[in-house]
C-alpha positions in Angstrom: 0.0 0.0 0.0 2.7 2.3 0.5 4.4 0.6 -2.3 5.5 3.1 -5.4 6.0 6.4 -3.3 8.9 8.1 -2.3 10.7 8.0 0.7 8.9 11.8 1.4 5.8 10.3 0.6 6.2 7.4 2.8 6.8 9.2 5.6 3.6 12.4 4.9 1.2 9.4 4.9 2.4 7.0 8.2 2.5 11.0 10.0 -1.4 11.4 8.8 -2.4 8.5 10.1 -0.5 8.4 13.1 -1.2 12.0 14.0 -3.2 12.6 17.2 -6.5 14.3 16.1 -7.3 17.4 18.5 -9.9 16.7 21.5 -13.0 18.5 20.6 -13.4 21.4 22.8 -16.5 22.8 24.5 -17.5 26.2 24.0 -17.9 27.1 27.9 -14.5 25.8 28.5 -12.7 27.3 25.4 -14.5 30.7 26.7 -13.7 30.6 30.0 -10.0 29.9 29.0 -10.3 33.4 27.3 -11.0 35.1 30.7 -9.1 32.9 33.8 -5.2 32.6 33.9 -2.5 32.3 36.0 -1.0 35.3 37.4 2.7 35.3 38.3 4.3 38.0 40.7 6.1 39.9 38.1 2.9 39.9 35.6 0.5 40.9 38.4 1.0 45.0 38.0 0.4 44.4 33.9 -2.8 42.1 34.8 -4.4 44.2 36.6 -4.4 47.6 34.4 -5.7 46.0 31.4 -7.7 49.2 29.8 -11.4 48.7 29.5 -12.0 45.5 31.2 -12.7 44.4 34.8 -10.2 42.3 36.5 -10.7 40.5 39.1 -7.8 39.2 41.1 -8.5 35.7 42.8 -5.9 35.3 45.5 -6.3 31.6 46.4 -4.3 27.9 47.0 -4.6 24.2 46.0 -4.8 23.1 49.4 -7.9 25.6 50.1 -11.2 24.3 50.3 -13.5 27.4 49.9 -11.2 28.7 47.3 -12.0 25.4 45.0 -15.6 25.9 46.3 -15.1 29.9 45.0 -12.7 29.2 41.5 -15.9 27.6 39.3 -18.0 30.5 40.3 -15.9 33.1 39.4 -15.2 31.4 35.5 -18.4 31.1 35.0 -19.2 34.6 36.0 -16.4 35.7 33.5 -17.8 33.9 30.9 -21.2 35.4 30.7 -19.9 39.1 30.2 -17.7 38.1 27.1 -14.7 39.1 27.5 -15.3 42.5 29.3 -14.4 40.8 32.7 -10.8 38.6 32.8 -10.1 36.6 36.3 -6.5 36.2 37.2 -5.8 33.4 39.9 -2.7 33.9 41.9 -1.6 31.2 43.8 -0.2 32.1 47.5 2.2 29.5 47.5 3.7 30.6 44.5 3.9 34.4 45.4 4.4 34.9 48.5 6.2 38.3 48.1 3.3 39.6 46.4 0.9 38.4 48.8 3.2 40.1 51.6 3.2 43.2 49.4 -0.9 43.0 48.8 -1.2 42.0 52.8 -3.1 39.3 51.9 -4.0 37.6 55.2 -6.7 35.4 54.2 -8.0 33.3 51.5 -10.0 33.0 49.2 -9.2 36.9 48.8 -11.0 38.3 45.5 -10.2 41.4 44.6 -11.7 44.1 41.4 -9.6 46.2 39.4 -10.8 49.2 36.9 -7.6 50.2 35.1 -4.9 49.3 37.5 -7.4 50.9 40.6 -8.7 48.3 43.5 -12.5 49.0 43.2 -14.0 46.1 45.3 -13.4 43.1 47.0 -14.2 40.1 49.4 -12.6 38.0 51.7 -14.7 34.2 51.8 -16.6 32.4 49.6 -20.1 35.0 49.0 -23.0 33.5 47.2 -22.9 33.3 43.6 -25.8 36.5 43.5 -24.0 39.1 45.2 -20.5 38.3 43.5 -23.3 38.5 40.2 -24.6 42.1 41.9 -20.8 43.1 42.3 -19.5 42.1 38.7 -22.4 43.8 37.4 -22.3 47.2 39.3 -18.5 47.8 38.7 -18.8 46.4 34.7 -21.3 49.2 34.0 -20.5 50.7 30.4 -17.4 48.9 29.1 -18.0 46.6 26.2 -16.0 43.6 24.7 -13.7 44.6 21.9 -15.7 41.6 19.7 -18.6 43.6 20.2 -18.9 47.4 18.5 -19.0 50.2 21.6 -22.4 51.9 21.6 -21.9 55.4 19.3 -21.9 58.7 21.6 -25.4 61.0 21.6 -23.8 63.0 19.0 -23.2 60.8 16.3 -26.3 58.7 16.6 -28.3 61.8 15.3 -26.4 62.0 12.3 -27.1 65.6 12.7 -23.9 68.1 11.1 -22.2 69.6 13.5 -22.3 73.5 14.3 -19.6 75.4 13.1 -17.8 77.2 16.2 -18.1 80.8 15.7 -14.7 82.4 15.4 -16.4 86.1 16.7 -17.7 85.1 19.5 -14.9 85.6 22.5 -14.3 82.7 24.9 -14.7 83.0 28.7 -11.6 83.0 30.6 -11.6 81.6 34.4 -9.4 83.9 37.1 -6.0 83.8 36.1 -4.1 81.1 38.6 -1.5 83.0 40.6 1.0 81.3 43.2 0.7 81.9 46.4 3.1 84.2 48.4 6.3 82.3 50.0 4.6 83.2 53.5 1.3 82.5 53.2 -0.9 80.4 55.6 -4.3 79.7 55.7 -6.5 82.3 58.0 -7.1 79.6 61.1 -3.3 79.2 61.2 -0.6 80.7 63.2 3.1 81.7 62.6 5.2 80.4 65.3 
């Protein structure tokens, strides 16, 4: 059968038909692998001030029982908002300067980042509604970048913008002047 082919050949077809075929996937796991990864100390400060997306920051260990109870919640949670919210797990084991450095004390820790800013968090495991309520409330207007970003007021009108009128003079505020070397406010006293 493989009789009449080159050496090449030979070879292209036992690979083919020795070739592993790829597992088939499921669409809630191959999503939540878009959102949840591992955080390492020295990607943490990166992670967290991803522009336009809630992160949440799940500081947790193998050996921890409510953290495994906490870990499916939290990907699944992820995974409905399509890509607007990304989980990062950091493992306490692994990083212990950084939990020193965050003062982590206790886990499952879960904390919410908006551009590099703590916004939120929880120590515990919470019930799956009120981590829902919190996702929700601090994912207010951001959009996945698969998804187009509502257009402004301004543009959905379609209306032609008003020329600014060169003539017309614009308002100034009070000129900002530095204070004098020995100024104090009035309640204060020169000693």
């Amino acid at each position: 059968m493989l009789c009449g082919l080159t050496s090449c050949e030979k070879v292209t077809q036992l690979t083919k038909r020795f070739r592993k075929q790829p597992a088939p996937v499921a669409a809630p796991a191959a999503a939540a692998a878009l959102v949840i990864s591992d955080v390492s100390a020295g990607a943490y400060p990166h992670f967290i001030s991803q522009p336009g997306k809630l992160v949440i920051i799940d500081f947790y260990a193998d050996w921890c029982g409510p953290c495994r109870k906490l870990s499916p919640i939290l990907e699944q949670l992820a995974a409905e908002h399509g890509g607007t919210v990304v989980v990062g797990k950091v493992n306490v084991d692994k990083a212990r300067q950084l939990v020193a450095k965050e003062r982590i004390q206790s886990i499952p820790d879960v904390r919410f980042f908006l551009n590099g800013r703590q916004v939120d968090g929880f120590v515990g495991v919470l019930p799956e509604n009120e981590i829902q309520q919190r996702i929700k409330a601090h994912s207010k207007g951001l959009y996945a970048f698969e998804r187009t970003p509502p257009k402004p007021a301004a543009e959905a009108t379609d209306k032609p913008k008003e020329p600014e009128n060169p003539e017309k003079p614009v308002e100034k505020g009070p000129a900002i002047r530095p204070m004098p070397k020995d100024w104090l406010p009035p309640s204060m006293e020169r000693r």
